[in-house]
N, C-alpha and C positions, 0 to 999 in steps of 0.2 A: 169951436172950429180948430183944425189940427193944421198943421203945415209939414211938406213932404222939407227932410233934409238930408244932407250928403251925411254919407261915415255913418248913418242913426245905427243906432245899437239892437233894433230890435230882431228879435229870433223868429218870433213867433206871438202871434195876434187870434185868443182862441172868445168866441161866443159862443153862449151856450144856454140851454133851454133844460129846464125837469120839470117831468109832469107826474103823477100818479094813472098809468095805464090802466085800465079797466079792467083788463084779461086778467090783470093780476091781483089775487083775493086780498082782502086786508091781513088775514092772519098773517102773510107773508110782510107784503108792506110793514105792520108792528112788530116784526121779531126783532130781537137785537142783534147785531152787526150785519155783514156783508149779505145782502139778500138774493140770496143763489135760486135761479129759475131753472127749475128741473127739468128732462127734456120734453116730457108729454107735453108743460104747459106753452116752453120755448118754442115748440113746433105749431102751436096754435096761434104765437103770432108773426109768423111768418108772413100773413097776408100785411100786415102794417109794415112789414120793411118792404116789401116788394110794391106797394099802392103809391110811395114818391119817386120812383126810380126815374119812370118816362117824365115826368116831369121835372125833374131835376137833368137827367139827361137830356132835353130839352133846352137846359141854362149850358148845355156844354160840359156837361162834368160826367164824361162819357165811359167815364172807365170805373166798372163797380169791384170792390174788390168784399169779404166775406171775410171780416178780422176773426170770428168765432166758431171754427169749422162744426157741421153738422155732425152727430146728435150730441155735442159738449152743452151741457147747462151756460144761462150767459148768467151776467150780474146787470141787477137793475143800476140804470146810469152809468154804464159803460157801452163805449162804440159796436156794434154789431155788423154794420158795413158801412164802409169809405165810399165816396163819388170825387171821382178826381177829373181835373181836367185837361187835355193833353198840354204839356209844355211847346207853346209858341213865343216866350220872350215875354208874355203878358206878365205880372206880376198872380203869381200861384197860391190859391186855395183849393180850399176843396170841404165838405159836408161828408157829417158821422150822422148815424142817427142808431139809435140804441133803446132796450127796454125803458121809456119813460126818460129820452133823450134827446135830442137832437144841440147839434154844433158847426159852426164856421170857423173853419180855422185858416191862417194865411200865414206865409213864409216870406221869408226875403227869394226874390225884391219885391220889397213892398210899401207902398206909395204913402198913403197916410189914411183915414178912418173915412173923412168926410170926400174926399176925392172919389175911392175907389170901394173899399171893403164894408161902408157900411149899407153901399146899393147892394153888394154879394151877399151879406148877414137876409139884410131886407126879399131880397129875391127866396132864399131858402126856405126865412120864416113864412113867407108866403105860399111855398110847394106845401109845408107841413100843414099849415092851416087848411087848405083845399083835401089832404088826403088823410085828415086825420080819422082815427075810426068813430064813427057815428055817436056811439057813445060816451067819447071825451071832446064832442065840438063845439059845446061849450065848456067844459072843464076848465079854470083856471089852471094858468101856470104859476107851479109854488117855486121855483127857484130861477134866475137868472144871475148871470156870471158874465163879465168882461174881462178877463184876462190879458197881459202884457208881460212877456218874459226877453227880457233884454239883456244883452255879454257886451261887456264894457273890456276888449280886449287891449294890444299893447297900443294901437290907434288912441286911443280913448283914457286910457290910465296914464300913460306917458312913465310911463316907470315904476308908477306906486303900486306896491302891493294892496292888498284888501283892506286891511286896516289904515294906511296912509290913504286911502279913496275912500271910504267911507267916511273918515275925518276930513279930509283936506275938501273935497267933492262934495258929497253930497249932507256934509253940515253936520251928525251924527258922532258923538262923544262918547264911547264905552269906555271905562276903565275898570279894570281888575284887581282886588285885591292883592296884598303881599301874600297871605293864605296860599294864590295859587301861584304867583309871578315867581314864588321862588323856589317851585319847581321846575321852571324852564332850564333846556339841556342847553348848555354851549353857548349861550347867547342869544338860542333863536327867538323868536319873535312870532306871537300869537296869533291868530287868525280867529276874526269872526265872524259868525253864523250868525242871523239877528231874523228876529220875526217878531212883527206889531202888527194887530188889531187894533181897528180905528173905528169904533161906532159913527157914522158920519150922515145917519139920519135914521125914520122907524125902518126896522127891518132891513138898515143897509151897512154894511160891514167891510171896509177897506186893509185887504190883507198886503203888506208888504211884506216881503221874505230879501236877504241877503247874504252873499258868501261866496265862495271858490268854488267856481267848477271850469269845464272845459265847453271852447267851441271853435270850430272850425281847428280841430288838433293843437289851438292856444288855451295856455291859462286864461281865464278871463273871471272880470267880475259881476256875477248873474245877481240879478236884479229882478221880482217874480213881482206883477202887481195885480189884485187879484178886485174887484170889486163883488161882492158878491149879496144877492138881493135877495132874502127870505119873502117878503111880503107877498100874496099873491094878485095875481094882474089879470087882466082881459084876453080873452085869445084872438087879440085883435091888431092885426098890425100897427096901428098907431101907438097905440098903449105899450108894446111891446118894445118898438125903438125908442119912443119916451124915454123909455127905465134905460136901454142900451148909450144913448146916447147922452144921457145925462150920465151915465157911468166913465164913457169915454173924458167928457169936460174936465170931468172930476180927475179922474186920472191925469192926465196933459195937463190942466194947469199943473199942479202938485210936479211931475215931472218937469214940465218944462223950468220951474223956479230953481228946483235941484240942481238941474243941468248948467245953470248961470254960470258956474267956476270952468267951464271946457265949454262952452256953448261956440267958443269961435273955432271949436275942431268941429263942429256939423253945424255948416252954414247952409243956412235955405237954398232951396236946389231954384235954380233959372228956369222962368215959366217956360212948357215946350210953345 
């Protein structure tokens, strides 16, 4: 269970679905790297991106947009068309769906998992499951993902740069060698970039990522938490949020604990 709070850091809240499409031969599936779908065979599945439309449009997510214009090859597991919903103040997502993909993703403002976006996740996986092609309807799904990318901007850091908030905040101790520290020009002061892999059960692997970037035109400190589930599962709605929402727990506790040193700058928001 999640709770909505004020000030929360997060960007962006993405779920996500991989499947092995049918349309598409193994030889490609096993090649190594980037698996580029040429246009003959991207055109034959055209009918699988167009079969969730009215029903997802349907959820209100009315406005379809075509990220990979016709006749471009796309890449397996990457977006192919957007379903967005129009801006009324609600808190905004919207649904990708791709060669051997599908996704929910959600922006500020945005409520918390169990309130709001995980009935939104629930409702999609449910469009794709009804329209998926005949030949992957029972097909297990091999990959799921829970995503969290969070900016910890001057609200939230309170003056520290990335490495005093990494240390002072969220608990994390890097130090450097003399090797490198006495190359540093003028006195300045280091910045780091940190990524841990956390095997955290079979087949489930908890990525955190950290460092400097920007958001809303501030420095901030981005926060990337990624849970991500090789094992394959059921193409069954229950089964489905199971994995999801044991991915969310996992995540939120983990965060919420971090968060203890500034937790009185994002106090629980007043029930409406």
């Amino acid at each position: 269970m999640s709770e909505s709070v004020d000030n929360a850091p997060v960007m962006e809240v993405i779920a996500e679905l991989r499947w092995r499409p049918s349309a598409v031969p193994d030889s490609l599936l096993n090649a190594p790297g980037p698996k580029m779908i040429p246009p003959p065979l991207a055109g034959s599945m055209h009918e699988f991106f167009g079969r969730p439309t009215d029903r997802v449009r349907g959820l209100g997510y009315t406005a379809v947009t075509r990220l990979v214009p016709e006749p471009f090859p796309m890449l397996m597991h990457q977006p192919v068309l957007r379903f967005d919903a129009p801006e009324d103040g609600r808190p905004k997502s919207l649904y990708q769906v791709g060669p051997g993909l599908f996704s929910a993703n959600a922006v500020p403002p945005y409520d918390s998992w169990s309130s709001a976006f995980s009935k939104t996740v629930a409702n999609g996986i449910e469009a794709l499951l009804a329209t998926r092609d005949p030949a992957e309807h029972s097909a297990a799904f091999q990959g799921r993902t829970l995503r969290y990318v969070d900016a910890f901007g001057p609200s939230l850091t309170e003056g520290r740069d990335s490495l005093a908030f990494t240390r002072e905040v969220l608990g994390i101790s890097v130090d450097l060698p003399n090797a490198l520290t006495q190359h540093l020009y003028g006195g300045a002061a280091w910045k780091p970039f940190l990524q841990f892999h956390l095997p955290v059960g079979p087949g489930q692997v908890l990525s955190v990522a950290i460092g400097d970037g920007f958001a809303n035109d501030h420095l901030a400190v981005l926060m990337d938490w990624s849970l991500i589930c090789s094992a394959p599962v059921k193409p069954e709605i229950g089964a489905v949020m199971g994995v999801l929402n044991h991915a969310h727990d996992l995540i939120y506790r983990s965060w919420r604990e971090m968060m203890r040193p500034i937790s009185h700058l994002m106090p629980k928001k007043a029930p409406k």
